[in-house]
C-alpha positions as CSV (number, residue, x, y, z in Angstrom):
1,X,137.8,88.1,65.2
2,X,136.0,90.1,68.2
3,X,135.3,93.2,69.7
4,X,135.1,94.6,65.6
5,X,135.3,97.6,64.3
6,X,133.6,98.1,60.8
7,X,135.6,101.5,59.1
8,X,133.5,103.0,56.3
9,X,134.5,106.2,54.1
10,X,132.2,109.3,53.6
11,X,129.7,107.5,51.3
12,X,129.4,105.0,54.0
13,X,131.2,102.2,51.9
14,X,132.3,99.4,54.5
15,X,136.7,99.8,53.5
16,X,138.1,98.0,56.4
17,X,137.8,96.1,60.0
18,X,139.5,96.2,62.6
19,X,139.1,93.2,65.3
20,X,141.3,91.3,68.1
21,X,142.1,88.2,66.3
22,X,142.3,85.6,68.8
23,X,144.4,82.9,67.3
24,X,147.9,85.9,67.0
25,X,146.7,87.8,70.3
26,X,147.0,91.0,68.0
27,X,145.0,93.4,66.4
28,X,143.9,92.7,63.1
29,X,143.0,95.6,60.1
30,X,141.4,93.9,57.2
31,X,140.9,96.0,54.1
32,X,137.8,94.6,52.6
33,X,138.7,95.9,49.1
34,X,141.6,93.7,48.5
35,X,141.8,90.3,49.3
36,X,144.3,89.5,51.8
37,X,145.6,92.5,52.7
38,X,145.4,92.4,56.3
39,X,147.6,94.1,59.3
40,X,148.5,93.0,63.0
41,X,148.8,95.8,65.7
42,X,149.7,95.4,69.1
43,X,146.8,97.1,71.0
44,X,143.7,98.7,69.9
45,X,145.0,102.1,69.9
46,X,148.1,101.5,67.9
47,X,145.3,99.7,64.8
48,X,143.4,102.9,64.8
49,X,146.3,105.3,65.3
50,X,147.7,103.4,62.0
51,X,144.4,103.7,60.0
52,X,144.0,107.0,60.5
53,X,147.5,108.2,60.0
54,X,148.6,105.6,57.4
55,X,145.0,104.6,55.0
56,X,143.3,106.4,52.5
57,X,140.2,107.9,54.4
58,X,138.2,107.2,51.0
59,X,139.7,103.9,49.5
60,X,140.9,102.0,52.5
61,X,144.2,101.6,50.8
62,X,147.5,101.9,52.6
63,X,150.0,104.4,51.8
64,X,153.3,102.5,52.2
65,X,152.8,98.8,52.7
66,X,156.0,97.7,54.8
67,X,155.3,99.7,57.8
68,X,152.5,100.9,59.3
69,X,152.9,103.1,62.4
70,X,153.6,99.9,64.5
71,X,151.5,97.2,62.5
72,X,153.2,93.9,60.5
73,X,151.6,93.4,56.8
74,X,150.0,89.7,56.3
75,X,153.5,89.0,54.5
76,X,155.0,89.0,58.0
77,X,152.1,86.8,59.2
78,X,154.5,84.1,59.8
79,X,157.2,86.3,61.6
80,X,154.3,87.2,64.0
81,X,153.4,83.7,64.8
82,X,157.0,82.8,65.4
83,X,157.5,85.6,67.3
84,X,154.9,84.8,69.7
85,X,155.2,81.1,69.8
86,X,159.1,81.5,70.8
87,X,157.4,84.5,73.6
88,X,155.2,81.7,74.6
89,X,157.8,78.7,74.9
């Protein structure tokens, strides 16, 4: 992942990243709490728009796990590789 973005609560505990990951062309929120919960956004804005308006500020936990203001869960990881692989074809 590049150009990172390290999100951190009020007692300065590190909750989530967000990053361009290169390999899906999309922007990536990883919660750093919970294994494998990680979230692909389209642009930059639309990754922090989502954390703000769809995390816990203090747990890094998302509110609603199917949707998030634009963003696919890792569990449609493999939807977003199709997708783009069939944009890219």
């Amino acid at each position: 992942m590049r150009d990172q973005t390290s999100l951190l609560n009020k007692s300065g505990e590190h909750l989530a990243t967000i990053g361009f990951n290169e390999v899906y062309g999309l922007w990536q929120i990883v919660v750093v709490q919970s294994e494998g919960m990680e979230f692909f956004c389209p642009t930059q804005e639309v990754a922090l728009a989502a954390w703000r308006d769809e995390f816990d500020p203090e747990t890094g936990f998302p509110r609603d796990f199917d949707r998030h203001a634009g963003c696919l869960n890792r569990k449609a990881n493999f939807l977003a590789s199709r997708a783009r692989n069939l944009w890219d074809a």
